[in-house]
C-alpha positions in Angstrom: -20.9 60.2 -1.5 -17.8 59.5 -3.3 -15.9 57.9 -0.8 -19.3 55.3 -0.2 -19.1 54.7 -4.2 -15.3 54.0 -3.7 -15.7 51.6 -0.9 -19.0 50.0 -3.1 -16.8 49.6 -5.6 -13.3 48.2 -3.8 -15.9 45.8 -2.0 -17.2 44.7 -5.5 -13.9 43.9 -6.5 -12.7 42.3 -3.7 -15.1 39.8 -4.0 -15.2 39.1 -7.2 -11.9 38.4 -7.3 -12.5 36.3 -4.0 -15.1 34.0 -6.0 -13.1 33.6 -8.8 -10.0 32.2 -6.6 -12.2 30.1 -5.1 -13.6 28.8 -8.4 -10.1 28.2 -9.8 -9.2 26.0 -6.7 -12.2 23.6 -7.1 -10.5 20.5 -8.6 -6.7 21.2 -7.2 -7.3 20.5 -3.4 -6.5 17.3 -1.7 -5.5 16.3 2.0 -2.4 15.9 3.4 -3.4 12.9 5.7 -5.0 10.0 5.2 -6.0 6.9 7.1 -6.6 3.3 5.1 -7.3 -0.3 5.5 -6.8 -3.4 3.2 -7.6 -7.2 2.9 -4.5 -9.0 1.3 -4.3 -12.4 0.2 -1.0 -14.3 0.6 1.0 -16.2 -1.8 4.4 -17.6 0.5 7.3 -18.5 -1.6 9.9 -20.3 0.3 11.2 -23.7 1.6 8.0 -25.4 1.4 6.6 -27.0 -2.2 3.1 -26.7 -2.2 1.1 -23.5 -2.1 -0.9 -22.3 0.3 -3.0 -19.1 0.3 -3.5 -16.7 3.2 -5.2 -13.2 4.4 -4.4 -10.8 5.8 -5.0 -7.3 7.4 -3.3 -4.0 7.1 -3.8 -0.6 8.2 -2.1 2.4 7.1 -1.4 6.3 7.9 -0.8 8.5 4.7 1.0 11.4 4.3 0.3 13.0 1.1 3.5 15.6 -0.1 1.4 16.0 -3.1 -1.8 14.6 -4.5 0.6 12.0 -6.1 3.1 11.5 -4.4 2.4 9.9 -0.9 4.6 8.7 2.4 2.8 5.4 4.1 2.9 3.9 7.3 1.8 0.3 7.3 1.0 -2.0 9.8 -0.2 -5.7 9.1 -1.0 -8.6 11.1 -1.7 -12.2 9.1 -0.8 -15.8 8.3 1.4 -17.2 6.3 1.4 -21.0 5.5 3.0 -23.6 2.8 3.6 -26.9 2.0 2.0 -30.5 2.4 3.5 -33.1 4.8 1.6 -36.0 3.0 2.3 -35.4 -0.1 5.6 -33.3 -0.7 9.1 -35.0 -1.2 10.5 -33.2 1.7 7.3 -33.3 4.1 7.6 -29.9 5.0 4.5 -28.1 5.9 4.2 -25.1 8.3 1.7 -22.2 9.3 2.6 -19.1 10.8 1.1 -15.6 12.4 2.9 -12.5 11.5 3.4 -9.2 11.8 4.8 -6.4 10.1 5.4 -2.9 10.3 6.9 -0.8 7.1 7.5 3.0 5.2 6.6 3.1 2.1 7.4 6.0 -0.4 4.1 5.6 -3.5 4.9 7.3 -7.0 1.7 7.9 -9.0 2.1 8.8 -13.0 0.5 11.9 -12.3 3.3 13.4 -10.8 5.0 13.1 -13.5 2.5 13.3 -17.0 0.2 15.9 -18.5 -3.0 14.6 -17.8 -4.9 17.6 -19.2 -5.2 16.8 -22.7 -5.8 13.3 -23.0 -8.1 10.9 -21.2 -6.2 8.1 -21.7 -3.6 9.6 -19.9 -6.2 10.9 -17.2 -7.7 7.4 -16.6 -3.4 6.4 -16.5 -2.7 9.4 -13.5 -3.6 7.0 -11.1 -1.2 4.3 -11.9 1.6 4.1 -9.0 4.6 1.9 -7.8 6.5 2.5 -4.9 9.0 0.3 -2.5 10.0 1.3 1.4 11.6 -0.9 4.2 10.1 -2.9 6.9 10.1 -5.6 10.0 8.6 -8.6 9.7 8.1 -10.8 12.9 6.8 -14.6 12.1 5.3 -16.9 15.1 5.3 -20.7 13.7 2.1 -22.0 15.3 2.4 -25.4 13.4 5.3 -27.6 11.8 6.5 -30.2 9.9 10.1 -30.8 9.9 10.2 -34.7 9.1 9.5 -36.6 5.1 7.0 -39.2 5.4 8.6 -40.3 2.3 12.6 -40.1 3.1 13.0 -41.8 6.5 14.9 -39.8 8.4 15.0 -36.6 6.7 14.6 -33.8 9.0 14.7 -29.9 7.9 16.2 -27.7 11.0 15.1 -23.9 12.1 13.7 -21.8 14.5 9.9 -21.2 15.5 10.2 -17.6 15.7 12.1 -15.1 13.1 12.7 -11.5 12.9 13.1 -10.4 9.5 14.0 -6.9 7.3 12.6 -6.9 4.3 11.4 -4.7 0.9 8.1 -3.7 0.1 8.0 -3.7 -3.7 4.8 -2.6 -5.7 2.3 -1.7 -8.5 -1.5 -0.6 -8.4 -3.6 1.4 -9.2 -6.0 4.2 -6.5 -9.2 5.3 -7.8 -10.3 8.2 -6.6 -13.5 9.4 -5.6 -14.1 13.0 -5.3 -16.7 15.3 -2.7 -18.5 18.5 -4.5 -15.4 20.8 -3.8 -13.8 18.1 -6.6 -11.6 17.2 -3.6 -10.4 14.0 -3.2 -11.4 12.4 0.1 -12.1 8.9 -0.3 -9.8 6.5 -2.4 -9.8 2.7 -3.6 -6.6 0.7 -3.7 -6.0 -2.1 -6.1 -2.0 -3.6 -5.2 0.2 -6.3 -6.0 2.9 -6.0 -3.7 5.9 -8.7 -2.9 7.7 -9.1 -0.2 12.0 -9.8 -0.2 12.8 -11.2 3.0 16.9 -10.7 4.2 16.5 -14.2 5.6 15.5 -17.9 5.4 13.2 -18.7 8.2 10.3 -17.1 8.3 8.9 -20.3 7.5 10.7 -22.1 10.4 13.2 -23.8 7.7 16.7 -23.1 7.4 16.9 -24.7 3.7 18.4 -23.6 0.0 20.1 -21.0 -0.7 17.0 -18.3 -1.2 15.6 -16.2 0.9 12.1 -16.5 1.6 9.7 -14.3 -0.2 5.7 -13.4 -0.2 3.6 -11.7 -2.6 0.3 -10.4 -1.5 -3.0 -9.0 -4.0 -4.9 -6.2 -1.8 -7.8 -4.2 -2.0 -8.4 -1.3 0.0 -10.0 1.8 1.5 -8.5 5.3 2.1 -10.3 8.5 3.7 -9.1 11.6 4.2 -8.6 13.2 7.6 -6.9 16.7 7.1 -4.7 19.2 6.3 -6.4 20.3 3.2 -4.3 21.9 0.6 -3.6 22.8 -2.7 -1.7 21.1 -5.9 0.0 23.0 -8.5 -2.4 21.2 -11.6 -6.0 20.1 -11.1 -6.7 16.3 -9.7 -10.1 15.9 -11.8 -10.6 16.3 -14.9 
């Protein structure tokens, strides 16, 4: 009888204290992986004087060290195009397909804030910038090199570039959590530009700058595994 009372009462324990770890976890899990995709639009800033805007499409593997701090993979395919042969000085106009491939290392404040006591600061946990390295390859598919305007004038460069360049930026993930207070799916808003190490990824060897793009995105993340746990809780 006594040892069935002790057994009772080690089982009782056991998993009450079981429940109560479990309880304490809801709210500081979060995957280690994640997959996303993004829509961009493209601002080019290089040898060309009129703006044009562009999309594009990215898609991206996510490996999360901690809820906030997160290792990405991108991959992007789009068009780039500037300029306006009938108009501009110069006549230099020119669209372009690309594609890019980068690693990216994102920093969100709540790595590095209390969040706990403020919802200001909650709502601000979210916040991230980050920068990485990357390949861009650029396929001009149409070209101006010749001023309607200066006879003569002609702008040299090649139809096809190969390019390093810098991922730089800001945004912002919102973060939508399952009933576990897990967070599986995410929103991305981002401003990220682009320094090129080179001046032809418009197809113009011009200037002194190297060519640059900037891109606004918005975009969709979803967890895929390797659940584990953070050292503060995620929701509050």
């Amino acid at each position: 009888m006594t040892k069935r009372t002790l057994r009772i009462s080690l089982f009782t324990i056991l998993a009450t204290f079981t429940a109560l770890v479990s309880k304490a976890q809801i709210g500081y899990d979060y995957s280690q992986y994640d997959v996303g995709a993004s829509l961009g639009f493209n601002s080019f800033y290089g040898d060309t004087q009129t703006p044009q805007s562009t999309k594009s499409v990215n898609l991206s593997f996510i490996y999360n060290q901690t809820a906030f701090v997160n290792y990405i993979f991108d991959f992007q395919v789009g068009k780039l195009a500037g300029g306006n042969a009938a108009t501009d000085l110069l006549g230099r106009q020119f669209s372009a397909d690309y594609t890019y491939y980068a690693l990216r290392l994102q920093l969100q404040a709540g790595e590095i804030i209390d969040y706990s006591r403020s919802q200001l600061l909650n709502a601000a946990k979210n916040f991230y910038v980050g920068g990485g390295i990357g390949m861009i390859y650029s396929n001009i598919n149409s070209i101006n090199r010749y001023s309607t305007q200066l006879a003569g004038y002609y702008t040299p460069g090649l139809n096809k570039a190969n390019e390093l360049f810098i991922p730089a930026r800001v945004g912002y993930e919102f973060k939508i959590f399952n009933s576990n207070q897990r967070p599986d799916v995410k929103i991305d808003l981002g401003y990220q530009y682009n320094f090129v190490f080179g001046d032809e990824l418009d197809g113009f060897k011009a200037g002194t700058r190297n060519d640059a793009y900037a891109q606004f995105t918005i975009g969709v993340k979803f967890s895929v595994g390797g659940v584990t746990s953070y050292g503060k809780k995620i929701s509050y």
